[in-house]
C-alpha positions in Angstrom: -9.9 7.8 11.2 -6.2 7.5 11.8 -3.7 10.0 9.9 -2.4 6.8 7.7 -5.6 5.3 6.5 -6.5 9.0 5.6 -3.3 9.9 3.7 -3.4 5.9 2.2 -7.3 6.7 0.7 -5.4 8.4 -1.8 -3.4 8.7 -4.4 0.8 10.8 -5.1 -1.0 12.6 -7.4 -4.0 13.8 -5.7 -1.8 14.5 -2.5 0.8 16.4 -4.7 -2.3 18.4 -5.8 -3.5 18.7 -2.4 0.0 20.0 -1.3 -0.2 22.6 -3.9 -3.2 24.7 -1.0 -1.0 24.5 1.5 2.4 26.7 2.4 4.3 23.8 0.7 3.2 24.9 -2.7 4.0 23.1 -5.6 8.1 24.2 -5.4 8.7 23.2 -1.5 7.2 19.2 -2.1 10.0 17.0 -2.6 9.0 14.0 -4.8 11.0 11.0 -6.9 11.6 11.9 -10.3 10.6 8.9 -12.1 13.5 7.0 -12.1 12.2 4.2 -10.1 10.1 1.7 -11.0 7.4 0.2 -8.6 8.9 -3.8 -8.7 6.7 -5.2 -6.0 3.5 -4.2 -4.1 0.9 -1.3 -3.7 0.3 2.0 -2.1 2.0 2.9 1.5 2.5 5.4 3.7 5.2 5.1 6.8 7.4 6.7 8.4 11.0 6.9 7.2 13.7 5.1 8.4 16.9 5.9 6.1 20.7 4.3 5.4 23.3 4.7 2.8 25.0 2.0 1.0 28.0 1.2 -1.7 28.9 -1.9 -4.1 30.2 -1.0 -6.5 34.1 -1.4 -4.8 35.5 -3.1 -1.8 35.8 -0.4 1.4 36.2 -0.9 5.2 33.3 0.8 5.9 30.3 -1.0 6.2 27.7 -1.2 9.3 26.2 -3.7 10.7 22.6 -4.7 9.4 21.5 -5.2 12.7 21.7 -1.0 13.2 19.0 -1.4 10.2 17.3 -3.5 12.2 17.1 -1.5 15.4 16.4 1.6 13.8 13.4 -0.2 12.2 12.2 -1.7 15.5 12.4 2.2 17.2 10.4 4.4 14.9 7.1 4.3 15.5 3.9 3.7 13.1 5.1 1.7 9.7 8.2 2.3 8.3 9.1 2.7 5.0 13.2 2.1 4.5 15.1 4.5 1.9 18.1 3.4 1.1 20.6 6.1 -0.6 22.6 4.0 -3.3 26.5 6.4 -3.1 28.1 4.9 -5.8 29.1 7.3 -8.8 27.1 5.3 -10.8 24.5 2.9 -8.1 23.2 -0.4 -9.1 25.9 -2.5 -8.9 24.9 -4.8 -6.4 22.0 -5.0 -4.3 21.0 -4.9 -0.6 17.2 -6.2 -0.8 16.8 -9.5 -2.0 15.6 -13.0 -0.8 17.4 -13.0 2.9 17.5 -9.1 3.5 13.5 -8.8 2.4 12.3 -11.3 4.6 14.1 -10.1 7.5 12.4 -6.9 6.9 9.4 -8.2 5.9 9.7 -9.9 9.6 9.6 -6.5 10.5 6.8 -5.2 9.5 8.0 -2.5 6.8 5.7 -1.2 5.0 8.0 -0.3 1.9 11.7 -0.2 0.7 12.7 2.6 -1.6 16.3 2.7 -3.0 17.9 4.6 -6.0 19.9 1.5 -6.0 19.2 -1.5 -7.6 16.9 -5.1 -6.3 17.4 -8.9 -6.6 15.0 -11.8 -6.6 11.9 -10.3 -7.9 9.9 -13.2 -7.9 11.0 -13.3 -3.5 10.3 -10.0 -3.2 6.6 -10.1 -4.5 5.5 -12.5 -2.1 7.2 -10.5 1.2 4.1 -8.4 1.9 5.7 -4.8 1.5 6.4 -2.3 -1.6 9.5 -1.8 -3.4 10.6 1.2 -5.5 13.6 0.5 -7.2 16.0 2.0 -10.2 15.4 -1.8 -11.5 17.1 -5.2 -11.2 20.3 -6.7 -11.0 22.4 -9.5 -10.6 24.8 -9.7 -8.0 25.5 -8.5 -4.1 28.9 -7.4 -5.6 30.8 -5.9 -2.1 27.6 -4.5 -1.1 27.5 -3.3 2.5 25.5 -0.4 4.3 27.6 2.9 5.1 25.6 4.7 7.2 21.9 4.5 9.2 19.8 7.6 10.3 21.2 10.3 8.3 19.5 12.4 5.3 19.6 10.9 2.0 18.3 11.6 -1.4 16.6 8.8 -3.8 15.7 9.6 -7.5 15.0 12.8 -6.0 13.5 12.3 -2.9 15.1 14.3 -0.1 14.2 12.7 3.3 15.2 12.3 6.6 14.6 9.8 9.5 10.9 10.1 11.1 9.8 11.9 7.8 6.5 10.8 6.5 6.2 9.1 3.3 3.3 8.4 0.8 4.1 6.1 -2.3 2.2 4.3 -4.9 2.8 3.1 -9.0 3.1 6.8 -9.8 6.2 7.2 -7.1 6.7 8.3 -3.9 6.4 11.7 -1.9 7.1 13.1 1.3 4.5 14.6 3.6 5.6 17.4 5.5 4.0 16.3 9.2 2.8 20.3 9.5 0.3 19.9 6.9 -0.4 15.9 6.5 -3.6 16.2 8.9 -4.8 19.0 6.6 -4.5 17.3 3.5 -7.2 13.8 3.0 -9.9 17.1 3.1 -8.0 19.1 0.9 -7.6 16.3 -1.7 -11.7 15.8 -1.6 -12.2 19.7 -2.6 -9.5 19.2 -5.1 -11.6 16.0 -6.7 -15.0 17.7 -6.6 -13.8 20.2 -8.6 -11.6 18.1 -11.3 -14.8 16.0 -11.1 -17.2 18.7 -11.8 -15.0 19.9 -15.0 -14.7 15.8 -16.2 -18.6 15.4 -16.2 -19.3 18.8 -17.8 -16.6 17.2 -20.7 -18.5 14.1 -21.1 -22.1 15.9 -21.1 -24.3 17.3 -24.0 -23.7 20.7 -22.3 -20.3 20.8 -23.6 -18.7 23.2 -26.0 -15.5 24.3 -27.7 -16.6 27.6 -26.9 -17.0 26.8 -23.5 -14.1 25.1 -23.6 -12.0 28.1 -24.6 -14.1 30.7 -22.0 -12.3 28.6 -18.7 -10.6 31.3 -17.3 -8.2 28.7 -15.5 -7.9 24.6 -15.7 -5.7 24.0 -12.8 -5.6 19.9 -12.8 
């Protein structure tokens, strides 16, 4: 079993709890905050490739797309694109929409996370890939992309290129590569014992008094 389909067979929160048992501990994960929205698609896990991009006002600095494009075509595994929205206040225009989603979906990507804003929804569901997004918008406004391959931070989400992400409807985390093999086994321990407390609540063995005599609920 590969290291992706075992980090996919789950769920952000059972991974979060899973990264709780490791030296990450629940303060070192880095996570979004719930800002985004899931727009388009399902659960992914890829590797990060990263850019930063402004809209909101005209500027001679813009990139070309096609370093986007190379830096998609270099990592390795699938790649998830997080896009780091600068403007004071982001969402003004937007970078993924009809043309730039199915270029990427040409790619292969596996997701597209942005604290930025998205365009043609009803496009974007049919490209094959997830989308976390702050929401829609109208326009491209003077959108253009600053910067590829350097750390960003999205809703949150502090990453850098050839991180390793995990996302689904609840958001999207990173997975330190130190621990990730470690963690598919420790997410099973974790569910036998939230399962074990779950059945005991729906049984005729349950009590208030019981209840009350837990020493420690941890999930």
């Amino acid at each position: 079993m590969s290291l992706y389909k075992g980090l996919f067979d789950w769920d952000t929160p059972a991974l979060s709890n899973a990264l709780r048992r490791t030296e990450t501990g629940a303060d070192g994960q880095s996570y979004t905050d719930g800002t985004l929205r899931q727009i388009t698609g399902g659960r992914f896990v890829g590797t990060v490739v990263t850019a930063t991009m402004r809209a909101r006002t005209p500027g001679d600095d813009a990139v070309p797309v096609a370093e986007l494009h190379r830096a998609v075509l270099a990592a390795e595994g699938p790649v998830v694109v997080v896009v780091q929205d600068l403007d004071e206040v982001p969402g003004a225009g937007a970078f993924l929409g009809e043309v730039n989603g199915t270029l990427l979906a040409a790619l292969n990507i596996a997701g597209f996370v942005t604290n930025g804003r998205v365009r043609d929804e009803q496009d974007l569901r049919g490209l094959g890939f997830s989308v976390h997004a702050a929401g829609l918008c109208v326009a491209r406004a003077h959108m253009r992309l600053t910067a590829i391959g350097v750390p960003v931070t999205v809703a949150g989400l502090e990453v850098a290129p050839g991180d390793l992400v995990h996302g689904d409807q609840h958001g999207v985390l990173r997975i330190p590569h130190d621990v990730a093999g470690r963690l598919p086994g420790l997410a099973e321990e974790v569910r036998e014992e939230e399962q074990s407390i779950v059945t005991w609540a729906r049984s005729p063995e349950f009590t208030p008094e019981g209840l009350l005599a837990l020493k420690r609920v941890r999930h």
